[in-house]
C-alpha positions in Angstrom: -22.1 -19.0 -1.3 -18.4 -19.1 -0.6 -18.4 -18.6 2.7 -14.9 -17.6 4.0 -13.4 -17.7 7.8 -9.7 -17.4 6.5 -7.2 -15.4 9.3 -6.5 -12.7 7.4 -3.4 -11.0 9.2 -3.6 -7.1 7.2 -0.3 -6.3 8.8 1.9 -3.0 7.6 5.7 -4.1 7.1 6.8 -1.3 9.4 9.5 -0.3 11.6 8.4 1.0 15.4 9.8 4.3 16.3 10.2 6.4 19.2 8.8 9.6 17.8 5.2 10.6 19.4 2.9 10.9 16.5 1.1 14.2 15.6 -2.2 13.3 17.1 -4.4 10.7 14.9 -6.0 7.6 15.3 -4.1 4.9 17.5 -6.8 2.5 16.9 -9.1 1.7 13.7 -12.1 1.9 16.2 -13.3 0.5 19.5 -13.2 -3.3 19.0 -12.9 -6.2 21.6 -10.2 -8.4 20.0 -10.1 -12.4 20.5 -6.3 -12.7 22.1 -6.1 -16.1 20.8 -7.5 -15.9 17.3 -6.9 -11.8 16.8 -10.5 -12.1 15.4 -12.5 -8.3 16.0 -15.4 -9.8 17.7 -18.6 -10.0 15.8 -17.3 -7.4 12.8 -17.7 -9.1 9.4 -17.3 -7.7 5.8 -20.2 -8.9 4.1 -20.0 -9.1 0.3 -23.2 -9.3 -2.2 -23.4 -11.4 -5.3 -21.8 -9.2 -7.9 -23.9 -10.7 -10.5 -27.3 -9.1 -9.0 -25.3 -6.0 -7.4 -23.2 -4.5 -10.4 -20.6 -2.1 -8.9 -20.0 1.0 -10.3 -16.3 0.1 -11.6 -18.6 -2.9 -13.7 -21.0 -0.4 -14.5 -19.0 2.9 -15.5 -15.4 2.2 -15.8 -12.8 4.6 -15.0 -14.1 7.9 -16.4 -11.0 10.0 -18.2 -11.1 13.7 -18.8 -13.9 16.0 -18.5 -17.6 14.3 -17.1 -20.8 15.7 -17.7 -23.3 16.6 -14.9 -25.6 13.5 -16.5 -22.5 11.1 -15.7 -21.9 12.4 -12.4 -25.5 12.3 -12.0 -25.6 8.3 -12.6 -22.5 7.4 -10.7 -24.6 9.4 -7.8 -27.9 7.7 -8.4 -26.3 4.3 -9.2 -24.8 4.6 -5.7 -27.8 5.8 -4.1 -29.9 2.6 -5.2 -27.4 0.4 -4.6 -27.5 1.6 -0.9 -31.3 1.3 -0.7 -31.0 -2.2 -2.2 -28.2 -3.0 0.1 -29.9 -2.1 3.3 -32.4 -5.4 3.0 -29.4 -6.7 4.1 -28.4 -5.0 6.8 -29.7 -5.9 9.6 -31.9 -3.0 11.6 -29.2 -2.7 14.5 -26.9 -1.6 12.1 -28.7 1.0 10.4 -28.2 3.9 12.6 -24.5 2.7 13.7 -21.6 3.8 11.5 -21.5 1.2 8.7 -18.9 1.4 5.7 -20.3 0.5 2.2 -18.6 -0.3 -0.8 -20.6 0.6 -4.4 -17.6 1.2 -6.1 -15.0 -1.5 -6.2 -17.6 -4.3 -4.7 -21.1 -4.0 -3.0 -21.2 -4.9 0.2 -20.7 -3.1 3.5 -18.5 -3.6 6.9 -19.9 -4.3 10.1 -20.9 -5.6 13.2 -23.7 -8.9 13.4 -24.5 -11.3 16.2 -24.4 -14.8 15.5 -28.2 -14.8 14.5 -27.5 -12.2 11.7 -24.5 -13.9 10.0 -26.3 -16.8 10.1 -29.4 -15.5 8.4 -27.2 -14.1 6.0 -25.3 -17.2 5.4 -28.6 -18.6 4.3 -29.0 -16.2 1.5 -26.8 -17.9 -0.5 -28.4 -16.3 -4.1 -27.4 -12.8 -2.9 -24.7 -12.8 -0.6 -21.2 -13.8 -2.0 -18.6 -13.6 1.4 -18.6 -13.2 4.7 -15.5 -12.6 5.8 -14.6 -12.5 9.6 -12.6 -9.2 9.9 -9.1 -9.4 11.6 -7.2 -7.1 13.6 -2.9 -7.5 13.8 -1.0 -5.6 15.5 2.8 -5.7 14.2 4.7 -5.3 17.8 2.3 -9.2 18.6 5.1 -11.8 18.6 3.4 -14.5 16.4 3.9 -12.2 13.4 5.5 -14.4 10.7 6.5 -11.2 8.5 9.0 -8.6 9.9 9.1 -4.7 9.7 11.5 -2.4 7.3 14.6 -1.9 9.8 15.7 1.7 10.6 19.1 2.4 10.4 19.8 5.1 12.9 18.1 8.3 14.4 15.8 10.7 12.2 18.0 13.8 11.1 16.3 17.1 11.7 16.2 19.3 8.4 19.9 21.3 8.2 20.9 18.4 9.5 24.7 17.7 8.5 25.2 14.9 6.2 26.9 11.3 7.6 29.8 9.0 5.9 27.3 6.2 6.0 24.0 7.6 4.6 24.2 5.9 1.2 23.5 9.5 0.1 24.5 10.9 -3.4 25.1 14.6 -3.1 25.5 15.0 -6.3 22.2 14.3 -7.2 20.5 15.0 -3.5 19.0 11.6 -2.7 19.6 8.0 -1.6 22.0 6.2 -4.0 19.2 3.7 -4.0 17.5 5.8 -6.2 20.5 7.3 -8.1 21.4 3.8 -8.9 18.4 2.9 -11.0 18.7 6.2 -13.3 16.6 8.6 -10.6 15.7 11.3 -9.9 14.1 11.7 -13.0 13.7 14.9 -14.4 11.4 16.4 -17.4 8.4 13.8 -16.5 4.8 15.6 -17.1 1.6 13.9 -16.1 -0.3 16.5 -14.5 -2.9 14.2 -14.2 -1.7 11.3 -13.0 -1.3 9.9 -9.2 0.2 7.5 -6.7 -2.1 6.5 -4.2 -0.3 5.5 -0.9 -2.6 2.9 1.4 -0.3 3.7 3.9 0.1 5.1 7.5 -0.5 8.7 6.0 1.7 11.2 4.6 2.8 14.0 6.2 2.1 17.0 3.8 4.0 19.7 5.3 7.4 18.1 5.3 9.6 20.4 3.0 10.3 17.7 0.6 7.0 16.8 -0.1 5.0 20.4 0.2 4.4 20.7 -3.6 4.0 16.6 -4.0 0.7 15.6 -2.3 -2.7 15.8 -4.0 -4.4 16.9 -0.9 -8.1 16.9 -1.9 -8.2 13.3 -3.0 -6.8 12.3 0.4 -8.7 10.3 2.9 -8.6 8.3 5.9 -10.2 5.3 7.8 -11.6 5.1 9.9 -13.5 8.6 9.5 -13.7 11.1 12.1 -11.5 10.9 15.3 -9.3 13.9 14.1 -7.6 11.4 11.4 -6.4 13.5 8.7 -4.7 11.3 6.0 -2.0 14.0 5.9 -0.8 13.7 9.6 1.2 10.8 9.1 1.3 8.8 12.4 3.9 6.3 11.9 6.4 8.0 9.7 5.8 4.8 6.9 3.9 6.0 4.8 5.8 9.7 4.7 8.9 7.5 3.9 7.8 5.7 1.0 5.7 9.0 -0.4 9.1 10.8 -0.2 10.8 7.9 -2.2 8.2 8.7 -5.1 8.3 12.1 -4.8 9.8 14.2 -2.6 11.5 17.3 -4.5 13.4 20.5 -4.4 16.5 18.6 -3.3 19.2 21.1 -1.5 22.3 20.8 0.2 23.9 23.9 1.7 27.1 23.8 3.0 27.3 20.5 4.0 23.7 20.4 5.5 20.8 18.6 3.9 17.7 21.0 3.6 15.9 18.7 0.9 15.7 15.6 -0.5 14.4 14.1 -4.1 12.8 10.9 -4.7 12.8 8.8 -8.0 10.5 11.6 -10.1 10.8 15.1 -8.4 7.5 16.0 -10.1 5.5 13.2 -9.4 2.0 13.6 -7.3 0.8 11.2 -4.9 -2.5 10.7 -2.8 -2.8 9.9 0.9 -5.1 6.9 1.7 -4.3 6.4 5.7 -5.6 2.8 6.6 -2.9 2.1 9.4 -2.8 3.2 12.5 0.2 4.2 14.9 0.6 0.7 15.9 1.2 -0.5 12.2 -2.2 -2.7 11.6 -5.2 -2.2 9.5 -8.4 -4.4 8.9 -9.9 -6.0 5.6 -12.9 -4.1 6.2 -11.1 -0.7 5.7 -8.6 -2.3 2.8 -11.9 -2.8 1.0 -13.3 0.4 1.8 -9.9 2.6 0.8 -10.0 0.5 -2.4 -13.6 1.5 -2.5 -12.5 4.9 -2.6 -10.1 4.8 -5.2 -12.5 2.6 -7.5 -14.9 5.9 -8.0 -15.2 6.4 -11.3 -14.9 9.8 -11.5 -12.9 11.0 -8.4 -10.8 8.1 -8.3 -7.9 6.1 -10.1 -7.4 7.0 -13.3 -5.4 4.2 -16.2 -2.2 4.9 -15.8 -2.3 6.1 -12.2 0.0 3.7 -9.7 -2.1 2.0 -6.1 0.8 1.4 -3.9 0.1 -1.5 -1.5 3.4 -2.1 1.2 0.9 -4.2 3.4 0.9 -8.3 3.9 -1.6 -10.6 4.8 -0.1 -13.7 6.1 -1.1 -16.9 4.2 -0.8 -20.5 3.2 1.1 -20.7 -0.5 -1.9 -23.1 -1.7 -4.5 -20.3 -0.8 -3.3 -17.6 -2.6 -5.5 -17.2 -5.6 -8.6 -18.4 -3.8 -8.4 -15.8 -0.5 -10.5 -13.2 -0.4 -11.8 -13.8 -4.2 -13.6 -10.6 -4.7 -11.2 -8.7 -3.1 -8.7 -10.2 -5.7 -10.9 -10.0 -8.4 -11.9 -6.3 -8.6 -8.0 -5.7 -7.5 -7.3 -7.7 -11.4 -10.0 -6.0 -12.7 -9.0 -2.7 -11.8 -5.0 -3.6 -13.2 -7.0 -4.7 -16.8 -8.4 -1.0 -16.8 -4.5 0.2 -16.9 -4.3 0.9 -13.2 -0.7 -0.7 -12.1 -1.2 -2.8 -8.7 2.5 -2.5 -6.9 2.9 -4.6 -3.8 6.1 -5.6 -1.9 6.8 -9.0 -1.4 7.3 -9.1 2.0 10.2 -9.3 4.5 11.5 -12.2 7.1 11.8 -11.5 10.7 14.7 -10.1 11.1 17.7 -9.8 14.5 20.6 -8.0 15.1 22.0 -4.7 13.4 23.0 -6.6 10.7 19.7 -7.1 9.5 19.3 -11.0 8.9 16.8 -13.2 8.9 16.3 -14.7 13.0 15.7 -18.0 11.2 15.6 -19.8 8.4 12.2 -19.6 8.0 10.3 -19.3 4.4 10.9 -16.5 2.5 9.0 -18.0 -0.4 6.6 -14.7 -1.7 3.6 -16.9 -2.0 3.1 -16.5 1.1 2.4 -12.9 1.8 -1.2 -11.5 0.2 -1.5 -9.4 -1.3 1.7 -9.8 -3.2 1.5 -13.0 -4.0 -1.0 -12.0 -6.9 -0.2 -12.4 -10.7 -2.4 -10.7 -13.4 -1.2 -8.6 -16.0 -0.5 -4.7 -14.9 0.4 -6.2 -11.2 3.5 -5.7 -9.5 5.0 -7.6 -6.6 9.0 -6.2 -5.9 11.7 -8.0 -3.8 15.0 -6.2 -2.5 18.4 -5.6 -3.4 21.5 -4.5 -1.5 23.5 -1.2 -3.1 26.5 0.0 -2.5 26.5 3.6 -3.8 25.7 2.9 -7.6 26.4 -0.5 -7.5 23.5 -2.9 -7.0 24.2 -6.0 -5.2 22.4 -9.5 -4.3 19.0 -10.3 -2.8 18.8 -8.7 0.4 18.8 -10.8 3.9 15.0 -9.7 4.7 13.7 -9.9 1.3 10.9 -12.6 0.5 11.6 -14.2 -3.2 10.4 -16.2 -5.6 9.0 -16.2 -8.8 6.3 -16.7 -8.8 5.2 -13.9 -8.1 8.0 -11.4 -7.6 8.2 -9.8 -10.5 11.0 -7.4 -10.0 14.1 -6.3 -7.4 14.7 -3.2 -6.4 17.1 -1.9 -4.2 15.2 -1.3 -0.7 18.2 -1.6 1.4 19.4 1.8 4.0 17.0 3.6 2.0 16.9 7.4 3.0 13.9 9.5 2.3 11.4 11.8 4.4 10.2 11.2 7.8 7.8 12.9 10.4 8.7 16.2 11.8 10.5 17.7 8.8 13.1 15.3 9.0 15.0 12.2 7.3 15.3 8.7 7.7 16.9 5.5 6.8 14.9 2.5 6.3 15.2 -1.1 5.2 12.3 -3.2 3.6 10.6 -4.5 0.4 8.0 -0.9 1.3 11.3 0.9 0.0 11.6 -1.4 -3.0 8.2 -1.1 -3.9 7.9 2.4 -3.4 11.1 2.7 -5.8 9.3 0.8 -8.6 6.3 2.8 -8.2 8.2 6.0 -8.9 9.7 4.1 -12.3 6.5 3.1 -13.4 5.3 6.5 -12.7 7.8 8.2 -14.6 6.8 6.3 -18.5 3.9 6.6 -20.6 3.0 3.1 -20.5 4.2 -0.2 -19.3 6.5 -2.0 -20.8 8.4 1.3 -21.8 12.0 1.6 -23.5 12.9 4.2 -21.3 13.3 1.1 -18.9 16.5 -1.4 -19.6 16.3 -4.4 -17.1 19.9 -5.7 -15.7 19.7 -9.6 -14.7 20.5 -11.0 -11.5 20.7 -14.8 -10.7 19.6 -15.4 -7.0 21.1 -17.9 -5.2 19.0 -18.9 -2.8 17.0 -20.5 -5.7 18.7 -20.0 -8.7 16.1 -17.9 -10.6 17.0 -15.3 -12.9 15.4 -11.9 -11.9 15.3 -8.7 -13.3 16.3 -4.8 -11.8 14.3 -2.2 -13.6 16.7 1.1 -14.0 15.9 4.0 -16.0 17.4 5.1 -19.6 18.8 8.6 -19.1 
């Protein structure tokens, strides 16, 4: 059994804002955090062998177009008995308690155990895979390695008259972030096709984003609590949603009214996993993964799973952290579901947005973008300056590998909570922008995408900036 007490730090690379949330969650649930170690006492996410517990993403697939009731009917069934079969190992003070498991993307479940349990459990080493101490980060705690996107002034109310130093194309209605990579991107039809955000959720009624968000598919951890996946309550994940695609861009007489992102007709899906004070868990990463790993209500090939989240990490331990987690995230990028990730960004003082030291910036070091496979995505950031892209930006980790692409992600305006607008600054916005490219083509590699070269300095690598074909 691989037996795994690694500190993983799920942080969300967010800015803190003033604005009250809407109501929601401020908390993933009641826990009693370790100070020292940021460990949630006693809560573990306890994975079974996958070789005697098949999931149903091993079993099924990803089911495309119309399913029959028998199919339904065995993705039901299979999920029932692996529940029954699961609950041997659960221990009986956890029956009755709220307890999360996973059938779709692993088997396993998240909980709470006393030492006795986990150690029982430990023992079972022909049944049980992992069990990984679950870890709790909040992103405002100073020992955070990884910084927050930056936000470059205050949100702008809808009809809010447009600024000199917006980085806004008012031609085209959106940031010049997007304009400069060949967005927004009109005449793209995939009615059936998604983003799914695991983000901070999205705020559905904003006016650029109405018509955008698949709200059935939506869902939020924990459950319960008045935590609606579409009451954004950090402003994050409306932000990057918005850079996908937010639509039915207007300016009337010198006000902005509404805003496009890189594919005006592109849907996306709210998966809230992060709270108001930026931090999420493994144990609900695993279950939100969990969620979109059902065969028939979930991911689809060719859909897009947006990850702007980082787990701080050793560069050695990369490929061996979390293995199952990993493993089902490669397996679910071989079923032609892109993985997109940001690669992370330094701490960062002053207006000017640099780096407070020169601490590593090396991408290896941020999970879960520092993952390779084929079909997975881990963007870096670039400066623009209106349509002109510039060098690597000052917060923006590098290195290859396992960036894989730049995008601009630099004063970055897009949606934000209460019907308004915002500028941000992070490798989120970078990512976000490469989700809406990969969106917008058929498959991946594409010719609708050239790539322009850029030679970093900091380590002399060659890297490439995707930009559309018009």
């Amino acid at each position: 059994m691989k037996y795994s007490i690694l500190l993983l730090q799920i942080i969300l690379l967010v800015a803190s804002c003033n604005q009250k949330p809407k109501g929601g969650s401020d908390s993933p649930d009641p826990v009693q955090v370790n100070s020292d170690s940021l460990v949630i006492k006693d809560r573990y996410v306890v994975i079974l062998n996958p070789e005697r517990f098949p999931s149903s993403l091993e079993k099924f697939g990803l089911v495309e177009g119309d399913t029959s009731q028998k199919l339904m009917d065995d993705v039901k069934s299979h999920k029932e008995n692996l529940i029954k079969e699961m609950q041997v190992y659960v221990p009986d003070s956890l029956i009755n308690k709220e307890i999360y498991y996973f059938t779709n993307f692993v088997v396993g479940y998240y909980g709470f155990l006393t030492p006795n349990q986990k150690d029982a459990l430990e023992r079972d080493t022909s049944n049980v895979s992992e069990i990984i101490p679950d870890f709790l980060i909040d992103v405002n705690q100073t020992q955070i390695p990884q910084g927050r996107p930056i936000q470059q002034g205050r949100p702008i109310q809808q009809g809010g008259t447009l600024g000199n130093d917006w980085n806004f194309d008012v031609s085209k209605v959106t940031s010049y972030a997007i304009s400069s990579v060949g967005g927004p991107i009109a005449n793209v039809n995939f009615p059936t096709k998604r983003v799914w955000i695991f983000d901070s959720g999205i705020d559905a009624d904003h006016p650029s984003l109405v018509n955008a968000v698949d709200r059935p598919r939506g869902i939020a951890f924990p459950h319960g609590n008045n935590n609606d996946p579409h009451n954004d309550v950090l402003g994050h994940g409306t932000h990057v949603a918005g850079i996908v695609a937010a639509r039915g861009g207007l300016v009337d007489n010198g006000k902005l009214m509404r805003i496009n992102g890189v594919v005006p007709s592109a849907k996306v899906v709210s998966i809230k996993i992060i709270n108001s004070k930026g931090f999420t868990t493994l144990g609900f990463l695993n279950a939100a993964l969990d969620t979109v790993s059902n065969p028939i209500k979930g991911a689809k090939p060719g859909d897009v799973i947006l990850l702007a989240l980082g787990a701080r990490k050793s560069i050695a331990a990369c490929q061996t952290f979390v293995p199952n987690t990993v493993g089902r995230l490669k397996m679910l990028a071989q079923k032609d579901v892109y993985i997109v990730m940001s690669a992370g960004n330094c701490e960062v003082v002053g207006p000017n947005g640099a780096c407070a030291t020169s601490a590593n910036r090396n991408s290896l070091t941020n999970w879960p973008g520092c993952i390779s496979g084929t079909n997975i995505f881990t963007i870096g950031s670039v400066d623009n300056l209106e349509t002109t892209i510039g060098g690597i930006s000052s917060f923006s980790y590098y290195g290859d590998p396992s960036v894989d692409f730049l995008s601009p992600g630099n004063n970055v305006l897009s949606c934000y909570l209460a019907d308004s607008v915002v500028r941000y600054s992070g490798t989120s916005m970078s990512a976000a922008l490469f989700a809406g490219l990969l969106y917008s083509v058929d498959s991946w590699p594409s010719e609708k995408i050239r790539f322009q070269d850029y030679t970093n300095p900091l380590d002399s690598k060659v890297y490439k900036i995707p930009i559309r074909r018009p």
